[in-house]
C-alpha positions as CSV (number, residue, x, y, z in Angstrom):
1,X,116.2,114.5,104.7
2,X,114.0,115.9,101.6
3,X,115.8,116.2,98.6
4,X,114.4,118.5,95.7
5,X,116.6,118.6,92.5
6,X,115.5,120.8,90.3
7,X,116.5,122.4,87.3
8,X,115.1,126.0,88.3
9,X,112.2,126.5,90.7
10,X,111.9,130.2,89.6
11,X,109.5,131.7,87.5
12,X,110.5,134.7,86.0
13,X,106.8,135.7,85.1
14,X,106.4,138.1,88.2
15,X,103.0,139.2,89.5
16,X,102.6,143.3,89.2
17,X,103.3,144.9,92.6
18,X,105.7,142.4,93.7
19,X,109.7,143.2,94.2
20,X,111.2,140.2,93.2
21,X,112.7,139.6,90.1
22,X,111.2,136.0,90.7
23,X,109.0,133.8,92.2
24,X,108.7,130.2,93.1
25,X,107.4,128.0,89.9
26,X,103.8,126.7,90.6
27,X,104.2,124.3,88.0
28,X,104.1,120.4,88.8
29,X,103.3,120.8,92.1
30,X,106.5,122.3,93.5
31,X,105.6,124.9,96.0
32,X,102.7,122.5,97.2
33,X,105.4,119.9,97.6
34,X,107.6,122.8,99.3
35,X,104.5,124.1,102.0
36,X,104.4,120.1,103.0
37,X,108.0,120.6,104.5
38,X,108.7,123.8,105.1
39,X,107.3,125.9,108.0
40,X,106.6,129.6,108.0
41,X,109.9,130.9,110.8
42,X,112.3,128.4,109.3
43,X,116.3,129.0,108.8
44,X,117.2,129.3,105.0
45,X,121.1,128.4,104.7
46,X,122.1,128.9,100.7
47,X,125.5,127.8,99.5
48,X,127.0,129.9,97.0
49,X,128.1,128.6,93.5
50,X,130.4,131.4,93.0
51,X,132.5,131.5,96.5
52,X,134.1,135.1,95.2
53,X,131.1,136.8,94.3
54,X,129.7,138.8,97.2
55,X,127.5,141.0,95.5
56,X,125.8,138.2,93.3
57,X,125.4,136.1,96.4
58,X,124.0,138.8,98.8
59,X,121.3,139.7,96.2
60,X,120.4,135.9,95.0
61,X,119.7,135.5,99.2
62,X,117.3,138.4,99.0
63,X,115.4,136.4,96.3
64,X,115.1,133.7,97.7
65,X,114.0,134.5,101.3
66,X,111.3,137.2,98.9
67,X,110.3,134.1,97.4
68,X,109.9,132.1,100.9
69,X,108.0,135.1,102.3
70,X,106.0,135.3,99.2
71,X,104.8,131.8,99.2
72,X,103.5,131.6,102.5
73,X,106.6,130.5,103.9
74,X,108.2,134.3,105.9
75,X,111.6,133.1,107.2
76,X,113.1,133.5,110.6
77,X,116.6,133.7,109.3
78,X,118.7,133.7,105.8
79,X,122.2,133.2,105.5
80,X,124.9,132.4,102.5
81,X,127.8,130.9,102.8
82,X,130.8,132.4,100.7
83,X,134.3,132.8,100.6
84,X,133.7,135.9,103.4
85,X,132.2,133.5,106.0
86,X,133.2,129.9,105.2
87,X,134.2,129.0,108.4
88,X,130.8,129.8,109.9
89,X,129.4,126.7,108.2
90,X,128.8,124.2,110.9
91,X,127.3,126.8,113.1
92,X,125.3,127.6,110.5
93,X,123.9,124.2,109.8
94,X,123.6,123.5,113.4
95,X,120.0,126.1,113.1
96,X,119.3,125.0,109.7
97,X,116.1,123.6,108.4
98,X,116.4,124.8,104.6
99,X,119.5,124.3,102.8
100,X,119.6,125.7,99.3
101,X,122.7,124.3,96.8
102,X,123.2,127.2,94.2
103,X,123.4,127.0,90.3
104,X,126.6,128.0,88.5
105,X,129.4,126.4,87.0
106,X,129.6,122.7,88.0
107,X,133.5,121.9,89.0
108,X,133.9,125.4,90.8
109,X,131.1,124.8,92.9
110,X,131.9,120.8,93.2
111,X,135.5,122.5,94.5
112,X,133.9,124.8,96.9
113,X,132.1,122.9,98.5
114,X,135.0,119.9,98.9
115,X,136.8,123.0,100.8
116,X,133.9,123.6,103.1
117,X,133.7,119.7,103.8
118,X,130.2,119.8,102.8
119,X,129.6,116.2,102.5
120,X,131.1,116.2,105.5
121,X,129.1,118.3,107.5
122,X,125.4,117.3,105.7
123,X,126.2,113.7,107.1
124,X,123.5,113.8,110.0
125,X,121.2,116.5,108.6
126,X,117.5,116.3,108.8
127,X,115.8,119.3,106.7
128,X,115.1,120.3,103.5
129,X,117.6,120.7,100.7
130,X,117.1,122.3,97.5
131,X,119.6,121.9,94.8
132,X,119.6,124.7,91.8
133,X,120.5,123.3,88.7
134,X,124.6,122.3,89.3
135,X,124.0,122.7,93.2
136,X,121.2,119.6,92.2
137,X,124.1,118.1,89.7
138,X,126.9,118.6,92.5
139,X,124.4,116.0,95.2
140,X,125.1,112.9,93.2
141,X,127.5,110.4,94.4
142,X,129.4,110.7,91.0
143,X,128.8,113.8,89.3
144,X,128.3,114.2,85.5
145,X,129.8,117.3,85.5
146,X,128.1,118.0,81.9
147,X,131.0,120.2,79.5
148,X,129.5,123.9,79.4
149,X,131.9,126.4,78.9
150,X,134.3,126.9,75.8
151,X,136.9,124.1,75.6
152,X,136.0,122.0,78.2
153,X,135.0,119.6,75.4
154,X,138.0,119.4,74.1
155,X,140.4,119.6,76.7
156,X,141.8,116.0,77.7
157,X,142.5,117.3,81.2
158,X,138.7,118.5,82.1
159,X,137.0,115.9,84.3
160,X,133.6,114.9,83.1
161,X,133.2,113.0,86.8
162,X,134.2,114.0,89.8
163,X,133.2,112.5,93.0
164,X,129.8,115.0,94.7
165,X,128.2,115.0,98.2
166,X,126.6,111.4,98.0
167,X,123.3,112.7,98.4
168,X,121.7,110.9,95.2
169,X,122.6,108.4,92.8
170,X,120.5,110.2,90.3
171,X,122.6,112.6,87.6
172,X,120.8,115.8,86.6
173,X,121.0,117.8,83.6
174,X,119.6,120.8,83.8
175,X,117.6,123.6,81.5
176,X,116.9,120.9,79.1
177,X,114.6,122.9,77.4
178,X,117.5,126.1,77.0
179,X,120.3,123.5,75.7
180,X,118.8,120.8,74.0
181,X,120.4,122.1,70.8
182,X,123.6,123.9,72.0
183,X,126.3,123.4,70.4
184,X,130.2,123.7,72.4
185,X,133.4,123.2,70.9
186,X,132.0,122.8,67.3
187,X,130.1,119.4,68.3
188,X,126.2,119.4,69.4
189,X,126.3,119.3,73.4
190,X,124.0,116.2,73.5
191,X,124.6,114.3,70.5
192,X,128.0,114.1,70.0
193,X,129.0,114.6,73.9
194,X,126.9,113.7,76.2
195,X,125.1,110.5,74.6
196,X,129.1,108.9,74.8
197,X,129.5,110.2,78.3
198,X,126.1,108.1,78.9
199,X,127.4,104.7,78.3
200,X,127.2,102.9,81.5
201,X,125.3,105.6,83.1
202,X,122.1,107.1,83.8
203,X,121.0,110.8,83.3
204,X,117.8,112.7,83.5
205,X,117.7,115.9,81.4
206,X,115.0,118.3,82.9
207,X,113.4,121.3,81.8
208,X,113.0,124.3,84.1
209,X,109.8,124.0,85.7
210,X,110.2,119.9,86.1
211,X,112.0,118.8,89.7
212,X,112.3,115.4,91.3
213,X,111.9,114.7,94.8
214,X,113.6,111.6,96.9
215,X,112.8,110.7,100.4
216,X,113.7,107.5,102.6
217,X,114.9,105.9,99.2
218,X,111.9,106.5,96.7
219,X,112.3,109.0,94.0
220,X,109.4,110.9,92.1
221,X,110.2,112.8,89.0
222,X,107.2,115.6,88.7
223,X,107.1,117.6,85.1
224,X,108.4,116.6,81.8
225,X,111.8,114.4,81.7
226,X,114.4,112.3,79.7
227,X,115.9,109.6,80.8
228,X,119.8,109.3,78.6
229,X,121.6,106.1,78.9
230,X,123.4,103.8,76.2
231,X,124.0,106.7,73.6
232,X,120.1,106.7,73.9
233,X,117.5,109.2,74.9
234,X,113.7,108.8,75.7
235,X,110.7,111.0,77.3
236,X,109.4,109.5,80.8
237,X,107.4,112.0,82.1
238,X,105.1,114.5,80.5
239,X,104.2,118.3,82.2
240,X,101.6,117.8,84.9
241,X,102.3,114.0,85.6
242,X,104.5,112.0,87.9
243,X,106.6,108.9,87.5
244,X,108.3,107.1,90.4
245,X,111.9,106.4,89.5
246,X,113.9,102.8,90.5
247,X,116.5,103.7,92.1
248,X,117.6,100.3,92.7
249,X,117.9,100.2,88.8
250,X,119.7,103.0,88.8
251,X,122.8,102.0,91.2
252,X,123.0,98.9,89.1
253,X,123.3,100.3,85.5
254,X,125.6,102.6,86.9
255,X,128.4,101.1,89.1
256,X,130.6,98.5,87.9
């Protein structure tokens, strides 16, 4: 399996004359990275984010097959997988090559796909899978499922980790650039929750544009990122470079 967690691989700056209301981000190297592993007449599977939302979901797999086709990369077939046609997982992922995790809200998706038995069924897969900003936050073992919508902060009941589909040990915060300063339930997102939430763990807060990739146990982290841990918070790559990532450091700061 190819892993590719990103925050966004969209670019919203669309060329004239195309019908896409994005494309793939060039930045850092990602559809280069993309082209090494994914043929032209591959199967695109996306899992949605929002099970109950037909009409988003339809139109995000239009996108995304656009931005295959766009890229060089024309698929053969494009499916999602909603709350209409659930059941049709495993035969889906039987002729999958490409398997896209949606963004959305973080414990509704993490719910979803524990209903599907998703970590279930990815157990012996082989292709490419692209997480989307929570789908990449939903592949860790134990996900940091970040406090984003009003009163989750706050409410002693909300579950900051929840267990994910064991495809990374690495925790993900997304749209670094978007949130760095957002403030949720009168305290600064960052400051005064997440740096707490980081004792004993490791996160790495990544702008859109910025992606890691992990294969047979090595990790690369292409584009600007932070690395959070201890309360504490420091730049480890810049835009345009790479860094290799220690995974063996991070299982150990991070389990008991």
């Amino acid at each position: 399996m190819r892993l590719f967690l990103t925050s966004s691989p969209c670019d919203d700056h669309v060329p004239d004359g195309v019908d896409l209301p994005c494309v793939f981000s060039e930045r850092n190297g990602f559809v280069k990275h993309l082209r090494d592993c994914v043929s032209p007449g591959a199967s695109l599977v996306i899992v949605a984010a929002a099970p109950d939302n037909g009409p988003l979901n339809d139109e995000m797999l239009q996108t995304f097959a656009g931005c295959f086709a766009y890229h060089g990369m024309p698929l053969a077939r494009a499916a999602v997988v909603d709350s209409r046609n659930a059941e049709a997982l495993p035969t889906l992922l039987a002729a999958c090559d490409v398997l896209l995790l949606a963004g959305g809200h973080v414990p509704t998706e993490n719910a979803f796909f524990r209903r599907l038995g998703l970590k279930e069924a990815l157990r012996d897969f082989k292709g490419v899978v692209i997480g989307v900003s929570a789908g990449s936050m939903n592949c860790a073992e134990l996900v940091y499922a970040q406090p984003e919508e009003p009163g989750e902060a706050v409410n002693p009941r909300y579950q900051r980790f929840i267990p994910g589909l064991g495809l990374t040990r690495l925790n993900i915060l997304p749209h670094y650039q978007q949130v760095r300063n957002h403030r949720l339930d009168g305290m600064r997102l960052f400051e005064d929750i997440t740096y707490g939430d980081s004792a004993g763990h490791l996160f790495f807060a990544l702008p859109d544009g910025s992606y890691i990739v992990e294969k047979d146990g090595e990790a690369v982290l292409c584009g600007e990122g932070y690395a959070i841990r201890e309360g504490e918070i420091r730049m480890i790559c810049h835009e345009g470079e790479t860094v290799a990532l220690n995974l063996g450091d991070i299982k150990k700061s991070r389990l008991p």
